[in-house]
C-alpha positions in Angstrom: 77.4 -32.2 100.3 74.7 -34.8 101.7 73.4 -36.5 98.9 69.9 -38.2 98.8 69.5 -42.0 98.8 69.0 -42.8 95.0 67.0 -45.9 93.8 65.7 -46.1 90.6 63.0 -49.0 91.0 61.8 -49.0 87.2 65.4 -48.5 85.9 63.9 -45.7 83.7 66.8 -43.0 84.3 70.4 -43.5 83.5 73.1 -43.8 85.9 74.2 -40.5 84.8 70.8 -38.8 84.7 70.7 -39.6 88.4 73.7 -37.7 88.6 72.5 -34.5 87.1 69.0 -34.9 88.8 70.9 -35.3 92.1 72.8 -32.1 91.6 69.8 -30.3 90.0 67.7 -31.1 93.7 70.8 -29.5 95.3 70.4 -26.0 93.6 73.2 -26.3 91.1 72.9 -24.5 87.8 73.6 -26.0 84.5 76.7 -24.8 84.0 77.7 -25.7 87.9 76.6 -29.7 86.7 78.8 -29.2 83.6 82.1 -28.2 85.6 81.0 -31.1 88.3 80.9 -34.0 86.1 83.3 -33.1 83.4 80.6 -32.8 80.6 79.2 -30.4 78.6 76.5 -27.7 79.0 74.6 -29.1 75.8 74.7 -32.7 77.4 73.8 -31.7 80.4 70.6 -29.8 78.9 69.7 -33.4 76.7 70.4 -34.8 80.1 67.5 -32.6 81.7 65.1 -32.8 78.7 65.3 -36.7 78.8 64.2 -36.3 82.8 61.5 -33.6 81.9 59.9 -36.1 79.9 60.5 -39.5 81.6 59.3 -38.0 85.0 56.7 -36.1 83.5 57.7 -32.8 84.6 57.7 -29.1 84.1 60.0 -27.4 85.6 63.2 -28.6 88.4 60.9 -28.3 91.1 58.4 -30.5 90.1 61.0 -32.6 88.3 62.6 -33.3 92.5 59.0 -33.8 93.7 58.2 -36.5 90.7 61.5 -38.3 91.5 60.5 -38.6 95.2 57.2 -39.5 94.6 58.3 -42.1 91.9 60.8 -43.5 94.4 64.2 -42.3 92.5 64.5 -40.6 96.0 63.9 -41.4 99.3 64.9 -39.2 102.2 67.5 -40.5 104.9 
């Protein structure tokens, strides 16, 4: 998997909400992140609320485009 650079200038997100947001820009499903990091469906939805609302976001797709344009990502 080639994985984004991930920077999180204002250290608003959590080490593992970078996680899930990584895997969430990648297409995975919530159950797919749950297997993946060993955690469960229910803490991966809290994990995905808490990035809804920190990034100001709607929906996954504006959720990616907020992290790049907030700098969490940058493109290689």
């Amino acid at each position: 998997m080639k994985t984004m650079f991930l920077h999180n200038p204002t250290n608003q997100v959590s080490k593992r909400e970078l996680e899930v947001l990584e895997l969430l820009s990648f297409g995975y499903s919530t159950p797919e992140i749950s297997q993946a990091l060993y955690i469960s469906s229910n803490t991966i939805k809290a994990h995905r609320k808490s990035l809804f609302k920190k990034l100001h976001a709607v929906n996954v797709a504006h959720l990616v485009r907020s992290a790049f344009e907030s700098g969490i990502f940058q493109a290689r």
